[in-house]
C-alpha positions in Angstrom: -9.3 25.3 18.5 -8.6 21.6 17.7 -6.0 20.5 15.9 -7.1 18.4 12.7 -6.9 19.9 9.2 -3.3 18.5 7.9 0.1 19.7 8.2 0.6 23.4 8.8 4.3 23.7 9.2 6.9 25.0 7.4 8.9 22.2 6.0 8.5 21.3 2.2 7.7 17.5 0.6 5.7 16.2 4.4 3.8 13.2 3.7 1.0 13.9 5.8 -0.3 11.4 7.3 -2.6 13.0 9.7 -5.3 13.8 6.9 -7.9 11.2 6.1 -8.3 11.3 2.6 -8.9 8.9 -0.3 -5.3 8.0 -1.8 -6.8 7.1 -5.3 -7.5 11.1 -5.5 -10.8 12.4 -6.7 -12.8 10.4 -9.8 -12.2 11.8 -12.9 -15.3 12.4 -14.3 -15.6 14.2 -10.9 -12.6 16.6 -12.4 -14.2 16.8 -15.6 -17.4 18.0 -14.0 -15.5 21.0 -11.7 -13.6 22.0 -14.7 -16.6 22.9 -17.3 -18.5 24.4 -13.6 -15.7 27.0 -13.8 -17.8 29.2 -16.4 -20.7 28.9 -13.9 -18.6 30.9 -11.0 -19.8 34.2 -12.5 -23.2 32.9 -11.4 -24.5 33.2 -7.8 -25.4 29.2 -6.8 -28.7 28.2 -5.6 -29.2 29.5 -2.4 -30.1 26.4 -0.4 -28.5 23.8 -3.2 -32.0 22.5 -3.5 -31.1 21.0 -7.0 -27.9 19.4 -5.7 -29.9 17.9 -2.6 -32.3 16.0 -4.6 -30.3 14.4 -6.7 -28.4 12.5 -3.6 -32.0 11.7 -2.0 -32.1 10.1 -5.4 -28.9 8.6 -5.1 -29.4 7.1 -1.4 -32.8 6.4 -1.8 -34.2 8.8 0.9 -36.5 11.9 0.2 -35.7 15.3 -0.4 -37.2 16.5 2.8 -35.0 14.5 4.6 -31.7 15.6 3.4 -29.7 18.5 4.5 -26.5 20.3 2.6 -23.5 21.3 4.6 -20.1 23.2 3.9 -18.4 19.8 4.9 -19.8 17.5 7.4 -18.4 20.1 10.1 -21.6 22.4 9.4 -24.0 19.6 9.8 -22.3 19.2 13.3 -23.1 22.7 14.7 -26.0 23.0 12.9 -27.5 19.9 14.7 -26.4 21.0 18.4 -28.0 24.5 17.5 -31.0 23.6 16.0 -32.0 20.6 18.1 -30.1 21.8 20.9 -30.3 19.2 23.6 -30.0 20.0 27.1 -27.8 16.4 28.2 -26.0 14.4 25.9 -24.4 10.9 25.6 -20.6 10.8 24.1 -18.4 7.4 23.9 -15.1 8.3 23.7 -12.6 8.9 22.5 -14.5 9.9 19.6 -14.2 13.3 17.1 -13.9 16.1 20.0 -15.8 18.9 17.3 -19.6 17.3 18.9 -18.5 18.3 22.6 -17.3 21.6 21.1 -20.3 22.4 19.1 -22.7 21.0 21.9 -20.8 23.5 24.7 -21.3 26.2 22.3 -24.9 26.1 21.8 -25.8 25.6 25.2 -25.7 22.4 26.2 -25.7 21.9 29.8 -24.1 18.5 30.1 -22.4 15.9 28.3 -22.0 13.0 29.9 -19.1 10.6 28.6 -18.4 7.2 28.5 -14.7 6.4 28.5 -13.6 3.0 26.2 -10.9 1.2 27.2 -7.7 0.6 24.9 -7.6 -3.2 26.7 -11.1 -4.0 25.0 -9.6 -2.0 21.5 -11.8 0.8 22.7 -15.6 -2.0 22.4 -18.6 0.0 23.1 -20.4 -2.1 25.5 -24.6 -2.1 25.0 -25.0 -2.8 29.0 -22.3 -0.3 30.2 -24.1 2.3 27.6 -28.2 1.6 29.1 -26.8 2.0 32.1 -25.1 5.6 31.7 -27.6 7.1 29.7 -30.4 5.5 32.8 -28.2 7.6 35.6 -27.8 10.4 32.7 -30.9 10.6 31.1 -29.2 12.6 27.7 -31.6 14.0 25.2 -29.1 13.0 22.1 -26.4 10.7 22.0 -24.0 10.6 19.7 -22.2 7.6 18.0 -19.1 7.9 15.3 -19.2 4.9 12.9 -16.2 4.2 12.1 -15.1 5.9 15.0 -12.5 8.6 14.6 -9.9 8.2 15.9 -10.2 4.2 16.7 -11.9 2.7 13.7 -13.7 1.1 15.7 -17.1 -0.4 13.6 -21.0 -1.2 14.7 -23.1 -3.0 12.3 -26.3 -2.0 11.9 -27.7 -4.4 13.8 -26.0 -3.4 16.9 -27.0 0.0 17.0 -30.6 -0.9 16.4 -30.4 -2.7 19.5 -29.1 0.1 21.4 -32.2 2.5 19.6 -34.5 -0.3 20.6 -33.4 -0.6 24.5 -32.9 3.2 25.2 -35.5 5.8 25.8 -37.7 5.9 22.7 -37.6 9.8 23.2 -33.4 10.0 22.6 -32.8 11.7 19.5 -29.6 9.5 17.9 -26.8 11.1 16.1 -24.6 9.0 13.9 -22.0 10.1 12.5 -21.0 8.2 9.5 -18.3 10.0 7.5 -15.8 7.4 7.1 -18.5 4.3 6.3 -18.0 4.3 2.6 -14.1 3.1 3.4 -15.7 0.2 5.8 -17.8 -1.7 3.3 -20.6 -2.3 6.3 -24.5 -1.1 6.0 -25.1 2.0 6.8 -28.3 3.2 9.3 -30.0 4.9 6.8 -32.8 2.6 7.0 -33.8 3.5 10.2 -34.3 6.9 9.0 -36.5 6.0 5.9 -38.7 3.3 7.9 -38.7 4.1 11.7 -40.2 6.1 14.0 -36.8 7.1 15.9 -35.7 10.5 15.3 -32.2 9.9 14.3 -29.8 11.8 12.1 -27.1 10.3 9.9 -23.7 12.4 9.2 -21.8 11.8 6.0 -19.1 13.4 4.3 -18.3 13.5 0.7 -14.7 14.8 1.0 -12.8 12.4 2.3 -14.0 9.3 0.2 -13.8 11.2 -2.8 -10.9 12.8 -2.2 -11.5 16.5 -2.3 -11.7 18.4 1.2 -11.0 21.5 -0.1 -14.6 21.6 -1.5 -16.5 21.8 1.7 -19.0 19.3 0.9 -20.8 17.2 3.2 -24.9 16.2 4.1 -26.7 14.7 6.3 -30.0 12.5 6.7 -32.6 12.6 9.0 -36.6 12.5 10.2 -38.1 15.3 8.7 -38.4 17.6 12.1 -34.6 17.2 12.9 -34.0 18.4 9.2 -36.6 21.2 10.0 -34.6 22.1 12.8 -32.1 22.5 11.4 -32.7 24.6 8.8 -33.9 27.2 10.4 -30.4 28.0 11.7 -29.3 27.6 8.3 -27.0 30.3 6.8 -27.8 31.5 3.0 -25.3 30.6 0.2 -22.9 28.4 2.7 -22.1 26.1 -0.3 -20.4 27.1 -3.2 -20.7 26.2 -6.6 -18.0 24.3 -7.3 -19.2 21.9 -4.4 -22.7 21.6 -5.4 -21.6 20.6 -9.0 -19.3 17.8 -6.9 -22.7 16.5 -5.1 -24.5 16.3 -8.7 -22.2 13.4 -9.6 -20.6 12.5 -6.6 -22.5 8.7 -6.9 -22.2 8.4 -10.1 -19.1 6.2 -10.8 -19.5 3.1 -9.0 -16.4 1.2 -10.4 -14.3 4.0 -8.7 -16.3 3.6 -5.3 -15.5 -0.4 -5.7 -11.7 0.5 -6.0 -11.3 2.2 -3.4 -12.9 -0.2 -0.9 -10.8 -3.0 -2.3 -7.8 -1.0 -2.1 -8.3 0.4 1.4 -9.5 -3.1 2.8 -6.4 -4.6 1.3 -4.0 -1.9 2.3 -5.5 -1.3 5.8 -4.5 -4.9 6.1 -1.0 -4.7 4.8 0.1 -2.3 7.3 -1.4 -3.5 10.2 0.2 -6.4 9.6 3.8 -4.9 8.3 3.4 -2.7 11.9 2.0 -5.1 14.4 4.9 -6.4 15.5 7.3 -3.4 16.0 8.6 -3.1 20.0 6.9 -0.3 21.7 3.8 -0.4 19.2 0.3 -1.2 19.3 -1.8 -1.0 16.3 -5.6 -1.3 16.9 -7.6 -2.6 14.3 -9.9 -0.2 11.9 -12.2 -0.3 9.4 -11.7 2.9 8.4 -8.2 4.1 6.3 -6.3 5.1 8.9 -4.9 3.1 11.8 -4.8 4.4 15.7 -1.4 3.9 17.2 0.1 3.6 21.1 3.5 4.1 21.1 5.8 3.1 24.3 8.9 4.1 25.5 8.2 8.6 24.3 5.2 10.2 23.6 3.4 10.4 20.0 5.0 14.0 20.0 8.3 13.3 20.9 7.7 10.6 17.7 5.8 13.3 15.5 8.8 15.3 16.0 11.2 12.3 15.0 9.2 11.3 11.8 9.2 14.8 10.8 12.7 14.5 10.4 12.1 11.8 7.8 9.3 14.4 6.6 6.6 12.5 7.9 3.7 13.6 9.6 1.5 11.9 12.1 -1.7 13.4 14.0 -1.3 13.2 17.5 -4.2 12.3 19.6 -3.5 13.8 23.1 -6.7 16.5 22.5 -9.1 13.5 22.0 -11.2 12.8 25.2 -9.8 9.5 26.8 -6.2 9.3 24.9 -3.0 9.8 26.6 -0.2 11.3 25.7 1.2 7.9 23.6 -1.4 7.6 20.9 -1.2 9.1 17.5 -3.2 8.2 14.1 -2.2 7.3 10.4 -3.8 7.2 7.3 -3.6 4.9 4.7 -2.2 6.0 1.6 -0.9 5.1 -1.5 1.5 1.6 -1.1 5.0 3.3 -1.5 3.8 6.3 0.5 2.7 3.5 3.4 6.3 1.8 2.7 7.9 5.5 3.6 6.0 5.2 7.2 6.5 1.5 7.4 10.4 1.9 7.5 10.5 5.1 9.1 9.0 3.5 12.3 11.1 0.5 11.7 14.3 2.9 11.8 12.8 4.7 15.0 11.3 2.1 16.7 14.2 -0.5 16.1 16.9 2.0 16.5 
């Protein structure tokens, strides 16, 4: 089993920075709306959240018919390998390691993967890209933008190039879960007015701060979403979650805030961190920063921040990181501060 999900041990007061979740916390009329939806919980929810799905078609401009529910993004992710269920597939990486997990699960008989380099801050490369997927020949290939765990962005005009060079018959999955912290455009246009059969990921827990809901969807030409319902389970969304999805949209002026503050913060650090001996900080446009550290591994310095009660998420289980890498959210300033001197005091020391 992987190794995300946040802090698990047994010391008291971590800051966890492993965990990639909005530091502003959840909007409050978000907490308003869970709080009167606990009288509902005696109530058995819609069965496929039909009600819930519409309004974010309406919200994202897409139609019903091509918008899928999920119990988190993580769903969407099996759901897709089991109901398109390609035979090849096409993986830059490092990237998040749950689509090779879900793609060996369901069949797939083999995933081909292009390794990015740390020298070129982990660039995907359109030529080196044709090329593999020419020798390959992948039924889906998968992109993460931002890419967990580099940050790395594409606009949207780069990955239309890629869609436009490859084999017409490649089914495309992007996986956008982290955009709303970047502030670039997403995809989804090429799902509302193109014939590619692509599918866009997003999650609604970690910009809104509330992973414990299990809330995530996804967008995609009507067959794919087809597909992939008829693997869906009944009831996997609760309703506490689908009241979440009827109002996730609806306060812009929070949405605003929070890219300002990640944008601004994001920056802060890097810059506070870039020029520590024995560390490389790779630029993101996500909130969270990857890390190479020199000198010990990242769990030899897990281990040492945890002693501050710190916590770090190693990278060594993500395809194409060593031993040395390790990534951080960004969180509230004075939590950032806590990490900021804590590597100073290692690092220095």
């Amino acid at each position: 089993m992987n190794k995300h999900g946040g802090y698990q041990g047994g010391r008291k007061d971590v800051l966890d920075f492993s965990i990639n979740i909005n530091p502003l916390g959840m909007p409050e009329g978000l907490r308003k709306r869970l709080e009167a939806a606990l009288d509902d919980l005696g109530r058995y929810p819609e069965i496929t959240g039909e009600t819930a799905r519409n309004k974010i078609a309406e919200d994202i401009g897409a139609a019903p018919e091509n918008v899928i529910l999920g119990n988190g993004a993580i769903e969407l992710i099996y759901l897709f390998a089991r109901g398109v269920h390609p035979e090849r597939a096409l993986i830059p990486v490092p990237t998040f390691n749950e689509y090779r997990r879900a793609l060996s699960m369901n069949g797939c008989g083999e995933v081909c993967e292009l390794t990015l380099s740390p020298e070129d801050d982990f660039a995907l490369d359109h030529e080196r890209l044709i090329r593999l997927a020419e020798e390959c020949r992948p039924e889906a290939v998968y992109l993460c933008n931002p890419t967990n765990p580099t940050g790395r962005l594409y606009s949207k005009a780069f990955i239309k190039e890629l869609m436009d060079r490859m084999d017409p018959e490649i089914i495309w999955f992007i996986d956008e879960s982290f955009i709303e912290f970047s502030g670039i455009e997403t995809c989804l246009e090429y799902v509302n007015h193109s014939d590619r059969r692509l599918f866009l990921l997003r999650s609604l827990t970690k910009f809104f701060g509330v992973p414990g809901l299990r809330i995530g969807y996804g967008v995609g030409s009507a067959g794919l979403i087809r597909a992939m319902e008829a693997y869906k389970e009944p009831w996997t969304i609760n309703t506490l979650a689908l009241e979440a999805a009827m109002c996730i949209y609806d306060d812009k002026a929070y949405m605003q805030r929070t890219r300002d503050y990640i944008q601004t913060e994001r920056q802060r650090v890097f810059d506070a961190l870039s020029g520590l001996p024995g560390l490389q900080v790779y630029p993101s446009g996500a909130d969270f920063h990857l890390y190479k550290v020199e000198g010990r591994s990242a769990q030899t310095l897990q281990k040492e921040l945890l002693e501050q009660h710190i916590n770090i998420r190693t990278c060594e289980d993500f395809a194409g990181l060593e031993t040395q890498f390790f990534r951080a959210a960004i969180k509230r300033h004075e939590d950032n501060d806590r990490l900021i001197a804590a590597l100073n005091n290692i690092l220095r020391g």
